[in-house]
C-alpha positions in Angstrom: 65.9 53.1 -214.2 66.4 55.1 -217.2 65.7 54.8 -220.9 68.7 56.3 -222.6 69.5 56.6 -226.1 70.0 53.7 -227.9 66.9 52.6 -226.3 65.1 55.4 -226.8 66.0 55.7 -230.8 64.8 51.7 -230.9 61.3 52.6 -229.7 61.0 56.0 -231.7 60.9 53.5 -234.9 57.8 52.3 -233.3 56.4 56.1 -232.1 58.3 57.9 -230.0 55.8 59.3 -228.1 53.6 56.1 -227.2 56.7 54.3 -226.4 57.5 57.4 -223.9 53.8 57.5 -222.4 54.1 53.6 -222.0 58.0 53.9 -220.1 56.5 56.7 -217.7 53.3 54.6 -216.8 55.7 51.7 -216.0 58.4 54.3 -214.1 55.0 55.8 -212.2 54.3 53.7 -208.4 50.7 52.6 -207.4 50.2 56.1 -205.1 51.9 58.5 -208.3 49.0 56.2 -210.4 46.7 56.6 -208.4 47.0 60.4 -207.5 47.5 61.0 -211.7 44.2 59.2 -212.2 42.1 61.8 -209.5 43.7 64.7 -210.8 42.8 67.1 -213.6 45.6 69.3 -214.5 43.2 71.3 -217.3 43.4 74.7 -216.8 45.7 74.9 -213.6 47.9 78.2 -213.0 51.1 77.4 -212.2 50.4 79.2 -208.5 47.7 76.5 -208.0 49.9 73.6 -208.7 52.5 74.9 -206.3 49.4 74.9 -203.6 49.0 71.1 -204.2 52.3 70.5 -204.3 52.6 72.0 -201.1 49.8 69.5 -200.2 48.5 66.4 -201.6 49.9 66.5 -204.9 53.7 65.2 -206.1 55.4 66.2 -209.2 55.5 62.6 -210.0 51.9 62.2 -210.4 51.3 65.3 -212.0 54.0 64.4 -214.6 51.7 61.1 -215.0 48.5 63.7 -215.2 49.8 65.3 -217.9 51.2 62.0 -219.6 48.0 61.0 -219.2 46.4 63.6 -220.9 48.8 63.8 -223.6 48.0 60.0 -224.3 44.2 60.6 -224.4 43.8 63.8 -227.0 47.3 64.3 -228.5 48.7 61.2 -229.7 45.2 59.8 -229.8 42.0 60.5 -229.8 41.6 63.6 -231.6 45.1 63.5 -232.4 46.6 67.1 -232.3 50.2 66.0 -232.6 51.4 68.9 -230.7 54.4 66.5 -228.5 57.0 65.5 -230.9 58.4 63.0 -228.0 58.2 62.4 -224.2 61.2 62.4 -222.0 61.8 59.5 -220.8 63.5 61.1 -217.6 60.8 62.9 -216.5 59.6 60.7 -214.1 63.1 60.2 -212.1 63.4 64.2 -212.4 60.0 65.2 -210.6 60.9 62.5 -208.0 63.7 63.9 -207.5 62.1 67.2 -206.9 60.0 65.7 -204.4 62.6 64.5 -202.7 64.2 68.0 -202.2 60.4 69.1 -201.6 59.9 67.1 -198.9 63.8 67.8 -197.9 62.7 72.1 -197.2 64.5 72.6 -200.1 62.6 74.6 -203.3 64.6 75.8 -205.8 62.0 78.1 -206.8 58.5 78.9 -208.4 58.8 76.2 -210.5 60.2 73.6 -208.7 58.3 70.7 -209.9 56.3 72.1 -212.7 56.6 69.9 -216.0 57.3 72.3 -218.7 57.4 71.4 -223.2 60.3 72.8 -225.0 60.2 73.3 -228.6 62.1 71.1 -230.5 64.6 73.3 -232.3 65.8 73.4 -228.8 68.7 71.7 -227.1 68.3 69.5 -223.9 70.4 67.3 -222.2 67.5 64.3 -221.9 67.2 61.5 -224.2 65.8 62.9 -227.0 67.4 64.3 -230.1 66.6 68.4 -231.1 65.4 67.9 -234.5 63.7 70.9 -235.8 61.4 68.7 -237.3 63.9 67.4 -240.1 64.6 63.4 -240.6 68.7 65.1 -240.9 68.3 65.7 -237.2 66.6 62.6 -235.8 70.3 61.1 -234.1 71.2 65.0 -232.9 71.4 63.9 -229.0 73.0 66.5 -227.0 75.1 66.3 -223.9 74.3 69.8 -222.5 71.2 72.0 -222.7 70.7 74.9 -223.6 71.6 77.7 -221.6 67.8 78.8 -221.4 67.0 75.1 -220.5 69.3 75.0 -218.1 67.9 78.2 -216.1 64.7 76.7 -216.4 66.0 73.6 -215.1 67.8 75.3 -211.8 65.0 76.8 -211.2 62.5 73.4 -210.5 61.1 72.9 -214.0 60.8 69.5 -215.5 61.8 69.0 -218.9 58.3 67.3 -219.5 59.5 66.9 -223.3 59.3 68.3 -227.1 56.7 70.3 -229.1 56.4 69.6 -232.6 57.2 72.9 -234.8 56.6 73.6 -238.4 59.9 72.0 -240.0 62.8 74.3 -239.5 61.4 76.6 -237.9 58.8 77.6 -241.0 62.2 78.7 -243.0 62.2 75.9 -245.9 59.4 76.9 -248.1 56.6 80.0 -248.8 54.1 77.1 -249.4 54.4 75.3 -246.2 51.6 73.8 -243.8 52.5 75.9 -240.7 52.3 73.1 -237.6 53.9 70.3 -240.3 57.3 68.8 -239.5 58.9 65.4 -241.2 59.1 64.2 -237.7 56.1 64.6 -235.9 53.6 65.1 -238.8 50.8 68.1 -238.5 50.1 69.8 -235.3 46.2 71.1 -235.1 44.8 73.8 -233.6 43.7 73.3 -229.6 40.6 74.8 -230.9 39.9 72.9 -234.1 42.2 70.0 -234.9 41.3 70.6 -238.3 42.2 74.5 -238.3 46.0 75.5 -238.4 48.1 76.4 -235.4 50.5 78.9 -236.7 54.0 78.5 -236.8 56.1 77.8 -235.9 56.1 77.5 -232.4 53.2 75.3 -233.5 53.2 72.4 -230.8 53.6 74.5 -227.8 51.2 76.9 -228.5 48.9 74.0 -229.1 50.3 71.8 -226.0 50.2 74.7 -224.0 46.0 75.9 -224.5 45.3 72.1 -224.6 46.9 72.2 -220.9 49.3 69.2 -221.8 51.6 71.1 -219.7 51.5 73.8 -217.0 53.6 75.9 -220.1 55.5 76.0 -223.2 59.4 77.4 -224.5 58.7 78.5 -228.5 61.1 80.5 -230.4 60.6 83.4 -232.6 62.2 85.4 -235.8 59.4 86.9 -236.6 55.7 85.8 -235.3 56.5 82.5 -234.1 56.0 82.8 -231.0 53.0 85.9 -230.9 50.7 84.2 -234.2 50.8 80.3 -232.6 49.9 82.2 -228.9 47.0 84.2 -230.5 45.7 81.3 -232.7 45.5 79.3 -229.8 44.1 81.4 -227.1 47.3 82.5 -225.3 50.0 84.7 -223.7 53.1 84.6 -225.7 56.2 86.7 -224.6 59.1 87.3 -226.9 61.6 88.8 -224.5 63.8 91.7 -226.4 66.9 90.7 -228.5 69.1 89.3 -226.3 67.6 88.8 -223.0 67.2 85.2 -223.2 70.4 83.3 -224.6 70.1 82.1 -227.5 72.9 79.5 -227.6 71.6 75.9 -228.2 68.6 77.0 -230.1 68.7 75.6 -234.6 69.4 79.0 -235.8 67.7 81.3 -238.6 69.2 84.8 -237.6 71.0 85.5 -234.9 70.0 89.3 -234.8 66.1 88.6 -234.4 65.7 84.5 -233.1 64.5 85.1 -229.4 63.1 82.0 -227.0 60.0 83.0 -224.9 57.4 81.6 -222.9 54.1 80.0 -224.3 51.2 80.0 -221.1 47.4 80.3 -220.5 47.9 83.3 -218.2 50.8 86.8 -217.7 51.6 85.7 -214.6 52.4 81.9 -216.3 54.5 83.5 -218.8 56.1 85.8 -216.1 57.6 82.7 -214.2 59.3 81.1 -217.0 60.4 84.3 -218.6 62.1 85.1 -215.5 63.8 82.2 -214.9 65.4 82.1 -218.6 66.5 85.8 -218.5 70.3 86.0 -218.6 70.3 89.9 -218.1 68.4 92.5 -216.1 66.0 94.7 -217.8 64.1 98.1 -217.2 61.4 99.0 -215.0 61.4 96.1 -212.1 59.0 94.5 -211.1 59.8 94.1 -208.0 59.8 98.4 -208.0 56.6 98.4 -209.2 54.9 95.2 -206.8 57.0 97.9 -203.6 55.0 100.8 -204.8 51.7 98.6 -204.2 52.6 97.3 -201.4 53.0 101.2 -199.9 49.4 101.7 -201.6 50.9 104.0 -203.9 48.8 104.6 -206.9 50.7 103.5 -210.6 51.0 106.4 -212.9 48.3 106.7 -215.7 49.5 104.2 -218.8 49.7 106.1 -222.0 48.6 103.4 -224.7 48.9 103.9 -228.2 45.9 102.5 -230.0 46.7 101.5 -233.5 44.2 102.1 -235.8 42.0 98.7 -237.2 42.7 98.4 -241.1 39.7 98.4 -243.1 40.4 94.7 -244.1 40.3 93.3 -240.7 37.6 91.5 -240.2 34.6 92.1 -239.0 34.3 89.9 -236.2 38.1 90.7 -235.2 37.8 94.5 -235.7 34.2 93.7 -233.0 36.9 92.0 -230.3 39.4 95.0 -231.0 36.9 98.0 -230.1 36.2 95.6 -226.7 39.9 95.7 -226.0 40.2 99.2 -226.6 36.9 99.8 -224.3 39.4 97.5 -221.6 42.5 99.5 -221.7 40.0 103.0 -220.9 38.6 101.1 -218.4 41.5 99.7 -216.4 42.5 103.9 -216.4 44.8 104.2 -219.6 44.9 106.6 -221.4 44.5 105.9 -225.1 46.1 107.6 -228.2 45.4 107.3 -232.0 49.1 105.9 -232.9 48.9 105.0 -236.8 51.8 103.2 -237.9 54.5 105.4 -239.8 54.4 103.1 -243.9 57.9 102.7 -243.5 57.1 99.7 -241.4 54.7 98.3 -244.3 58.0 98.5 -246.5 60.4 96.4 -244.3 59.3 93.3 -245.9 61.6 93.0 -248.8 65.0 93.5 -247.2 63.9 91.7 -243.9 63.9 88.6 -246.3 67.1 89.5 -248.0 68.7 89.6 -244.5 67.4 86.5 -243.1 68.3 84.3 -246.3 72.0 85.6 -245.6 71.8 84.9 -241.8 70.4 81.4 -242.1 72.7 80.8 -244.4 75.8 81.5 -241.9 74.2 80.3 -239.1 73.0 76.8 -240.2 76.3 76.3 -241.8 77.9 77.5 -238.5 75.6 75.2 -236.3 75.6 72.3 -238.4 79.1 72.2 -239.1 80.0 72.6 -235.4 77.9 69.5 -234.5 79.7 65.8 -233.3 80.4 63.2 -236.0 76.6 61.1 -236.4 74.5 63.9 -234.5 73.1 65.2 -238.2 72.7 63.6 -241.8 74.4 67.3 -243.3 76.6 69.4 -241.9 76.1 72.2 -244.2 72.7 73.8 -245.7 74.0 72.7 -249.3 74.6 68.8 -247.9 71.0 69.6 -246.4 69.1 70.4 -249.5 70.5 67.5 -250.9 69.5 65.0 -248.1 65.7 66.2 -248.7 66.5 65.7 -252.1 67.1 62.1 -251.7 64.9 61.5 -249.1 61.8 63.8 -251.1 59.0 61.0 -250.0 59.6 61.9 -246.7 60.7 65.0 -246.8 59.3 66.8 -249.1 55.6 64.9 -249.7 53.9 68.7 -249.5 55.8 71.5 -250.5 59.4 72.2 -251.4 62.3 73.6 -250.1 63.1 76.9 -252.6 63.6 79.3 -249.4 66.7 77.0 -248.6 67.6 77.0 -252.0 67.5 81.0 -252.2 69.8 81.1 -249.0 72.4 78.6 -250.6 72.7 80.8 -253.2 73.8 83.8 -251.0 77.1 85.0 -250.3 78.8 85.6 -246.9 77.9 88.5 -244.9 79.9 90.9 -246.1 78.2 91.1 -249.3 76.7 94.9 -250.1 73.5 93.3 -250.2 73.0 92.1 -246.7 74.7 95.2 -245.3 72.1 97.3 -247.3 69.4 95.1 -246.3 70.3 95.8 -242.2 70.6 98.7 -242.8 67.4 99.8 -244.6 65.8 97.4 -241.6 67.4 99.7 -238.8 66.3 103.0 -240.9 62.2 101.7 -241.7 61.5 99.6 -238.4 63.5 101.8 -235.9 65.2 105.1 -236.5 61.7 106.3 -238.8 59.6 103.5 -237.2 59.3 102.7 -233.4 61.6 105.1 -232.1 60.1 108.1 -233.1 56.6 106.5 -232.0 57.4 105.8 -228.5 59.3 109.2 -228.0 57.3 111.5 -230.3 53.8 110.1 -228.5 55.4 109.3 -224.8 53.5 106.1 -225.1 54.1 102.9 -222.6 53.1 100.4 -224.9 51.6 100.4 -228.3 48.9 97.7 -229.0 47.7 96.6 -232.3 45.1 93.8 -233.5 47.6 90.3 -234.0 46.6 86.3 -235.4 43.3 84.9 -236.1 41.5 83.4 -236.3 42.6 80.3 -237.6 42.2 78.9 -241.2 41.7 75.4 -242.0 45.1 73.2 -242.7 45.7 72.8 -246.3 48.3 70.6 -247.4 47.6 71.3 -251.0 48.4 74.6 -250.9 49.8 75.5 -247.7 48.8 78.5 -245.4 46.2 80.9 -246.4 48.0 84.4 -246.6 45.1 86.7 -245.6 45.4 90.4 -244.7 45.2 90.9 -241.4 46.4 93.3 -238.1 48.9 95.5 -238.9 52.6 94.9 -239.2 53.9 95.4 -235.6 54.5 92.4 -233.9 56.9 92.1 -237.0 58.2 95.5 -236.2 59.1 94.4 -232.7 60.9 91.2 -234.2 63.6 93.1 -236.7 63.8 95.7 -233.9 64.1 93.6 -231.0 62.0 95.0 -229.3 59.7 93.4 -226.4 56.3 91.9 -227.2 53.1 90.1 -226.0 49.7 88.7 -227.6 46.7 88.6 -225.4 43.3 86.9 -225.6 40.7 88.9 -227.1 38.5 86.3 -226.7 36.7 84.3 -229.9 35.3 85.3 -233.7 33.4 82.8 -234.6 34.2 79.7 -232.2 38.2 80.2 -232.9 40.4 82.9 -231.1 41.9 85.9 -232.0 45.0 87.9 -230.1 46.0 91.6 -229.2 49.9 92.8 -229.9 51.5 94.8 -227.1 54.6 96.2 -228.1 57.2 98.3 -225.5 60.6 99.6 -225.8 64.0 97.4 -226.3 64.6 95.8 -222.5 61.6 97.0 -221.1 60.2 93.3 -220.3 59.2 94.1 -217.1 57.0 96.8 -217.5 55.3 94.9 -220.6 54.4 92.2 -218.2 53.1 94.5 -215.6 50.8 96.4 -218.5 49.6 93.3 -219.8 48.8 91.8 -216.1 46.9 94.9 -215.5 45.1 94.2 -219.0 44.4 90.6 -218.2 43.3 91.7 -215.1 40.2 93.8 -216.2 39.7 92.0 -219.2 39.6 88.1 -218.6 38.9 87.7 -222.8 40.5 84.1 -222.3 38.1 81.1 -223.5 39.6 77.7 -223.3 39.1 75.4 -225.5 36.1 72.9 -225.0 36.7 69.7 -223.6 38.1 67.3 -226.0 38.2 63.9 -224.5 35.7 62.6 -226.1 
């Protein structure tokens, strides 16, 4: 039995999400009830849910666990808002996965594992990608995502959608990161009263608030790394071009990446692996062969960006830990100040993106099937909010669209200028010389938080902060993680790590290693009360 989309679009007038959470209890049997109602997915590794699942567990029930949970302190109680909408076909998919469980046949780490996709991201389930915007709230796809697709093959259930600020945070300079038309204002997992960062908002707060084993954000530039390290996270943005980006609501092709959103590396690992479409440099599996011969790996060479004198105090305190953690684990750690030309990118990193969202929103809505969207073009878009300001437009405006509409195509001097002063301040006199000039592994910088409270008035508080390289990595491509550095103040605050273009793998094995000595992770108190 299966809720498809007419149906589905007649109960999303009444909530979408509470008439999802209401269609899975029905679809759940007495024994998936039953085992939902013992079992406590808080805090659960992916690795230990496997175990159960092996054992006394199904992915039925602990689709109705985290259904469950979602029901309790995300569309109620507290009330984060981090789910934008349930799919309706998760139930039938995780039996169907226990089927072929109980058959011998796994189709791989995460077979069974209910996972949240932002919702700027296509799937082929009932539910419409919306990016947050009332324009999108019919656009139902047929296929997914390449990226959700992979995920897919390899066992995941498409558990459902994470709210996002709307548009992916592109529409004004005034906006309430975690605030979408659709699905209202996500809080932070720490403070529902505290922002969550955008604009992978909802899955970096669905994710800490364990409302799914992991998350899928997206990223231009911090999306992914500032919601992760607001929230307590591990958030891997995968270099340009790794992950597919087809399917995804576009802002620029040359720096949007899709990455994983988890409580732990080796979380993030698993569903960065399955969505890579290419192979990358320095193998894991090379490096886990060397272990398993008791070889000894090489010293790390770490390049320690220097705190600002604005940071905080309490951050700048959790930064001098992390620094005593990478000495400890054996690395050895270098003074790497950041060259100014990567303070300077700021300016024609903006000019760029307003040409590329123009293109590519143009390109993506105009390619869309009659009905799926209210505009199929950014100018037919501005004018929709227009008309529909109430709604749309209740807390700040929309002048970044308005900026982009007014650019010309991409052959225009002033986007080709724009690139390339990007590729001369972030690359050929930023990073590259870095990594080659200091033969450094990874350099690692203070990143997001904490927190500051949501205001709708005047939208996010733009505070100085870490320095500019998780930015850096973005225009660049380049490979990046945040990593708990545990709390300032109650809320938490992250750690960039930043490697060279395709080098995911070793990334992932440096940050392990990190989490490893330093467990700086605090979850989030209980909240169902």
């Amino acid at each position: 039995m299966v809720l498809r989309r007419r149906g589905f679009l007649a109960l999303a007038g009444a909530g979408a999400v509470g008439a999802a959470i209401a269609w899975q209890q029905a679809l759940a049997g007495a024994d998936d009830r039953a085992r939902a109602g013992d079992f406590d997915p808080a805090e659960r590794s992916i690795a230990d849910l496997q175990t159960l699942l092996g054992g006394p567990l199904t992915s039925a029930a602990l689709v109705g666990a985290y259904v469950g949970r979602i029901a309790r302190i995300d569309a109620t109680g507290p009330g984060f808002r981090s789910v934008i909408a349930l799919n309706p076909d998760s139930m039938a998919a995780a039996r169907i996965l226990d089927a072929e469980r109980r058959a011998g046949k796994l189709r791989g780490p995460l077979h069974g594992i209910p996972v949240l996709i932002k919702d700027n991201i296509a799937t082929r389930d009932p539910l419409p990608t919306t990016a947050g915007s009332l324009a999108l709230a019919r656009a139902f796809h047929r296929a997914d995502a390449p990226l959700v697709a992979r995920l897919r093959a390899a066992g995941a259930v498409i558990l459902g959608k994470t709210n996002l600020s709307e548009w992916a945070n592109f529409r004004s300079t005034r906006s309430s990161s975690g605030w979408s038309a659709v699905g209202g204002q996500t809080g932070n997992a720490y403070d529902v009263r505290r922002n969550p960062s955008g604009s992978s908002s909802g899955s970096g707060t669905a994710a800490a608030l364990s409302l799914c084993a992991a998350a899928v954000g997206t990223e231009t530039d911090g999306s992914i790394l500032s919601p992760a390290a607001v929230n307590g996270l591990v958030g891997f943005k995968p270099s340009l071009g790794v992950v597919s980006g087809v399917g995804v609501v576009p802002i620029s092709p040359r720096q949007d990446v899709a990455g994983p959103m988890a409580r732990s590396v080796a979380d993030a690992r698993l569903l960065a692996e399955a969505m890579y479409e290419r192979p990358r440099r320095g193998s894991a599996a090379t490096a886990a062969a060397a272990t398993a011969a008791g070889t000894t790996p090489r010293t790390l060479r770490i390049g320690l960006v220097p705190a600002p004198g604005n940071l905080r105090v309490e951050v700048a305190a959790r930064y001098r830990a992390a620094r005593d953690a990478w000495r400890d684990l054996g690395a050895e750690v270098v003074d790497a100040p950041l060259p100014p030309t990567l303070g300077q990118a700021g300016d024609p990193e903006f000019t760029a993106l307003l040409y590329e969202f123009k293109a590519a929103l143009d390109a993506y809505l105009g390619a869309l099937a009659p009905g799926m969207a209210e505009a199929s073009s950014l100018a037919a878009l501005i004018d929709f909010n227009r008309r529909n300001a109430d709604r749309e437009l209740p807390l700040f405006g929309q002048e970044i669209f308005e900026l982009a509409a007014a650019k010309g195509p991409l052959t225009d001097q002033a986007y080709l200028d724009a690139v390339a002063a990007l590729r001369r301040l972030v690359e050929t006199e930023g990073l590259e010389p870095m990594f080659r000039d200091l033969r450094l592994d990874a350099l690692v910088a203070p990143g997001a938080g904490p927190a500051a409270l949501i205001d709708p008035l005047l939208g996010d508080r733009r505070e100085s902060g870490g320095p500019p390289l998780g930015s850096a990595a973005a225009i660049a491509g380049y490979p990046s993680i945040t990593l708990p550095m545990g709390l300032a103040k109650g809320m938490p605050v992250g750690m960039t790590v930043v490697a060279p273009r395709y080098a995911e793998d070793a990334l992932l094995d440096i940050a392990a290693r990190f989490e490893r000595e330093a467990a700086f992770r605090v979850p989030p108190k209980s909240l169902e009360t």
